[in-house]
C-alpha positions in Angstrom: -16.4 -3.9 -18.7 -17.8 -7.2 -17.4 -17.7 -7.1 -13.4 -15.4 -9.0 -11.8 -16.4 -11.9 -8.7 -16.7 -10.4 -5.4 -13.9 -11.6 -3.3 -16.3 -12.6 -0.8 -18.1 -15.1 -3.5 -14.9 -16.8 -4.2 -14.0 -17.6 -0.6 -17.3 -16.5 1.7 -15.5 -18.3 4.5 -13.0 -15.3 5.1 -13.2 -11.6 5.8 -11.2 -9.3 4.0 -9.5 -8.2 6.5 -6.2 -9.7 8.9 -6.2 -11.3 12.0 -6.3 -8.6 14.7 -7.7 -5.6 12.1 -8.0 -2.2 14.0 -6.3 -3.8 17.6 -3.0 -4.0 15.7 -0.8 -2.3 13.3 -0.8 -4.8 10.7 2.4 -5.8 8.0 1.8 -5.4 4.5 4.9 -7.0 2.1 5.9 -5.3 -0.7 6.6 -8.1 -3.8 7.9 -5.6 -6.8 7.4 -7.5 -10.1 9.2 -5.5 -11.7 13.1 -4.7 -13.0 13.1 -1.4 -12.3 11.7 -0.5 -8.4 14.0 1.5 -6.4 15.3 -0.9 -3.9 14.7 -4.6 -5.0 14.2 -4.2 -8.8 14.2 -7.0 -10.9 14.6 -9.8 -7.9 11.0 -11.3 -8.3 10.3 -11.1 -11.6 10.6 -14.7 -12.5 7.3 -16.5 -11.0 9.4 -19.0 -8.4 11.1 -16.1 -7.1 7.9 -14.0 -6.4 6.4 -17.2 -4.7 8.9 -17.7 -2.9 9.5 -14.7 -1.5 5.6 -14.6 -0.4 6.5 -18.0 1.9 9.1 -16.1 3.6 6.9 -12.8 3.6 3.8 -15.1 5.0 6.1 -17.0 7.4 7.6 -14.0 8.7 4.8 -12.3 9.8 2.9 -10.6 6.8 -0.5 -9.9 7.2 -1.2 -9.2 3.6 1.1 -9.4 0.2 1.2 -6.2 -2.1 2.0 -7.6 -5.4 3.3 -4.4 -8.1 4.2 -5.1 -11.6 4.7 -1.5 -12.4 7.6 1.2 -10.6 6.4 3.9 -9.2 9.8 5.2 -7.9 10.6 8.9 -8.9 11.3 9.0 -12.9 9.4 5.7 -13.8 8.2 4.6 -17.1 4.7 3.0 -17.4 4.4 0.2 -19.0 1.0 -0.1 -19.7 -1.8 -2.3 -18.9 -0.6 -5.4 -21.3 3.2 -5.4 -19.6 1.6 -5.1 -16.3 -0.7 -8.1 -17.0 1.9 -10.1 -18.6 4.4 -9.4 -15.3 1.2 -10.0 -12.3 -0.7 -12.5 -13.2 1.1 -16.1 -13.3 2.9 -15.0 -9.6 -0.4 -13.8 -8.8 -2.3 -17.2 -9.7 0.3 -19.3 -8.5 0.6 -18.0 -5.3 -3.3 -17.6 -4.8 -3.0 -21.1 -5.3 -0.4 -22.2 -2.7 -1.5 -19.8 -0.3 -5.5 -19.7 -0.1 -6.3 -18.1 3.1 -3.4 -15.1 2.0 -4.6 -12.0 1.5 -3.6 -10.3 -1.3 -3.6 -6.6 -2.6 -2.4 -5.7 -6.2 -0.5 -2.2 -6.5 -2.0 -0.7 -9.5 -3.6 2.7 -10.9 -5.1 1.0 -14.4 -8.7 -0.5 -13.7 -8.4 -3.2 -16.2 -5.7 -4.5 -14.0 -7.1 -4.1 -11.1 -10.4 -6.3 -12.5 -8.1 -9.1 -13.8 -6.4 -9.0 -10.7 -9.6 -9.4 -8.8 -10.4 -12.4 -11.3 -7.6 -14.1 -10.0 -7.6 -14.3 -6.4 -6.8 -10.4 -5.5 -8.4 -9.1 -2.4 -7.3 -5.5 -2.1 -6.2 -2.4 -4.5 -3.9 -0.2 -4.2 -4.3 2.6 -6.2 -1.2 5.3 -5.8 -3.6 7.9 -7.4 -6.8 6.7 -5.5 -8.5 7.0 -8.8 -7.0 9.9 -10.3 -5.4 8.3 -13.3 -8.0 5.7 -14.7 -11.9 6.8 -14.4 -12.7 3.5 -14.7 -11.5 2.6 -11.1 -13.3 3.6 -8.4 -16.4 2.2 -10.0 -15.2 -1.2 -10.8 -13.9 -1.1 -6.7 -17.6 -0.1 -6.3 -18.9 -2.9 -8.1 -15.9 -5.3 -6.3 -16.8 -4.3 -2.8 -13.3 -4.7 -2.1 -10.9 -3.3 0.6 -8.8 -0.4 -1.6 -6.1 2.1 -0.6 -6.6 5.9 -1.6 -3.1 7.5 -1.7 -2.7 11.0 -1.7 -0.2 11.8 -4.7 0.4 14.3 -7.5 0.8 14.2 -10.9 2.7 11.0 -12.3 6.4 9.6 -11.4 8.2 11.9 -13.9 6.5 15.0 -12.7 5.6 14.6 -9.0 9.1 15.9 -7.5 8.4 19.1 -9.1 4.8 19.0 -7.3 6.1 19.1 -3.3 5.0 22.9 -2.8 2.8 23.2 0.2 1.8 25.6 2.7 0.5 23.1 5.1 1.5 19.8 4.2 -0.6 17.9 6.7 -3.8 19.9 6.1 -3.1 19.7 2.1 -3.0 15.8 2.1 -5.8 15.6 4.3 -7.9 17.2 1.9 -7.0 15.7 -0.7 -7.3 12.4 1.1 -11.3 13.9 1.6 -11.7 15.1 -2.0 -10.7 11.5 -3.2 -13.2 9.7 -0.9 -15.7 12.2 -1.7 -15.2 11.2 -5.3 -14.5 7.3 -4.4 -18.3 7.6 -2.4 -20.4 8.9 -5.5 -19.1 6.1 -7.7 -20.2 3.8 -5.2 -17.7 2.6 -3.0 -18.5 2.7 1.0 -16.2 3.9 3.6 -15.9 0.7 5.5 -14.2 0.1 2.4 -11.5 2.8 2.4 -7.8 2.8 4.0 -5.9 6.3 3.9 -2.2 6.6 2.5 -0.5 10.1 2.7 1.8 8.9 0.5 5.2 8.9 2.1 7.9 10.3 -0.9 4.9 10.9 -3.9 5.2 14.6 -4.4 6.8 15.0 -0.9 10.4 16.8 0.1 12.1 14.9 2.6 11.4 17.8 5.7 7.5 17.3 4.5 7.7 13.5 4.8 8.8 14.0 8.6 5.9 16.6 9.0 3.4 13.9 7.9 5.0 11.4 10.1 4.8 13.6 13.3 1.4 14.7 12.8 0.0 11.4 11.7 -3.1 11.5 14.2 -4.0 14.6 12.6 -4.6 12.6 9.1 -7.0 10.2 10.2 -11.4 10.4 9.5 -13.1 9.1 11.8 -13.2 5.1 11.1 -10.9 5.2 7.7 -8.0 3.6 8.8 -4.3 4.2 7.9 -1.6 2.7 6.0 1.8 3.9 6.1 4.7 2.9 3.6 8.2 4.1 4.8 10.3 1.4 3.7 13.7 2.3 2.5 12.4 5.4 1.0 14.6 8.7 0.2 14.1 10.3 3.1 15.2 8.4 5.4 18.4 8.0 3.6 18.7 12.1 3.9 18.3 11.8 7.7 20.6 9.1 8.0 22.9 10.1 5.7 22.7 6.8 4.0 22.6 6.1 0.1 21.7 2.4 -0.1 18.1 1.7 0.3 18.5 -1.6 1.6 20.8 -0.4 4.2 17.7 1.9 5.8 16.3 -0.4 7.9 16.8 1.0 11.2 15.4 4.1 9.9 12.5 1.9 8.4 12.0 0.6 12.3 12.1 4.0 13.7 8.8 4.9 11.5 7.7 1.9 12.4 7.6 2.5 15.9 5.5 6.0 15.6 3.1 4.5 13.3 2.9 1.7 16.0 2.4 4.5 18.8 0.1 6.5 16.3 -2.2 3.5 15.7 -1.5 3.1 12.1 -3.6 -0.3 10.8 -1.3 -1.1 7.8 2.9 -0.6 8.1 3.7 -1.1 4.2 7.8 -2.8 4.3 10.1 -4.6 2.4 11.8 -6.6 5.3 9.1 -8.2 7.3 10.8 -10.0 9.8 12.7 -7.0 11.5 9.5 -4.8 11.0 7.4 -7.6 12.7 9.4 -7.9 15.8 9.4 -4.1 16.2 6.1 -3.5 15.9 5.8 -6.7 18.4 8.3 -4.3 21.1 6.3 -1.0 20.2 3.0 -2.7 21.4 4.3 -3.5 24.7 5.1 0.1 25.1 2.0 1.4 24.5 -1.0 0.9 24.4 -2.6 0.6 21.1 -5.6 3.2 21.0 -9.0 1.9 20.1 -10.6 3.0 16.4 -12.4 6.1 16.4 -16.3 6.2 15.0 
């Protein structure tokens, strides 16, 4: 596998990182191209409408885009590297071109593409798996020098509901968390490169997401920041009572508000506007607390 440009060569004018990194819990919009995610599937797959929707994403406050072109909502079917491709890359190029100084991360577990992606103007990866599903990964991320999330998950989107058995959820995802970094390291990647995702709903039982979310500052490594994706996920439609995803906003902003208090870097949402004026309130409340070495 040829090695893809460092994102740093295409645009050395720009750190890969947003405004305010690390003093700030920063927005991260969620752009599913896909028909099939859980809460907004199939209303970017065209290009215009995935453009579009980064404007209003970038105008609304997003600090970086996440751009998916494959579900990863419980029971899921992968569509393979070629399908994923086809679906990411002319949204992906076009709004690379519109929007230079975006950042961009591209949700995938599949190296080839994550490289592709990289090719054309991606910044970050995502990687649900943090490397568990394609080999190939954390060595081309290595070779990228690129910013990349390691989620803690198990098994795949058919199997993981069956996988939420733990005797100490917060300990357990921490060390998984430190097994995958220890694994991400020796292919190469450096820490400074790493953000931590528990993995809000991947192999998790509603009772176990709220156990992550309370003990968040237990989670953390030293420097390795956090992201945390709540938005309109299952559980907080079993606290609320509330079956429409879209509809779980409030409860979205609730989460938002400890991960603002916890000093979360990344808050992972769908509706960016709402989430950006909450997290605006929350940091007048508190004080955000400075980055541990």
């Amino acid at each position: 596998m040829d090695s893809p440009a460092l994102p740093t060569t295409r645009r050395p004018d720009r750190r890969p990182w947003p405004e305010g990194w690390r003093r700030r819990t920063t927005l991260m919009g969620v752009i599913n191209i896909t028909p099939d995610s859980f809460s907004d599937g199939g209303r970017f797959l065209q290009v215009d409408q995935a453009v579009s929707q980064a404007a209003i994403q970038l105008r609304q406050g997003a600090d970086v885009l996440d751009l998916g072109a494959q579900s990863t909502r419980p029971g899921a079917s992968e569509v393979g590297a070629d399908e994923e491709l086809r679906r990411l890359l002319p949204p992906l190029r076009r709004i690379r071109k519109r929007f230079p100084e975006a950042l961009i991360s591209v949700d995938t577990f599949l190296a080839p593409v994550a490289e592709a992606a990289l090719e054309a103007g991606a910044d970050w990866v995502n990687d649900i798996s943090a490397g568990r599903r394609d080999p190939a990964m954390l060595p081309l991320i290595a070779e990228a020098g690129c910013p990349v999330v390691l989620m803690h998950s198990r098994g795949n989107s058919r199997t993981m509901d069956q996988l939420a058995v733990y005797d100490d959820v917060i300990q357990e995802v921490r060390e998984g968390l430190e097994e995958r970094t220890n694994t991400a390291l020796k292919a190469g990647i450096r820490t400074d490169q790493i953000i931590w995702d528990p993995g809000l709903g991947f192999a998790k039982t509603a009772e176990q997401n709220l156990q992550l979310l309370k003990g968040l500052e237990q989670l953390s490594r030293g420097s390795i920041p956090l992201l945390v994706g709540p938005s309109r996920k299952r559980f907080i439609g079993t606290v609320l009572d509330e079956p429409k995803p879209k509809a779980r906003i409030w409860g979205t902003a609730a989460v938002a508000c400890r991960c603002s208090q916890a000093g979360i870097a990344v808050l992972r949402v769908h509706d960016v506007r709402p989430m950006h004026q909450t997290l605006r309130m929350a940091a007048t409340l508190w004080s955000w607390p400075e980055p541990r070495d």
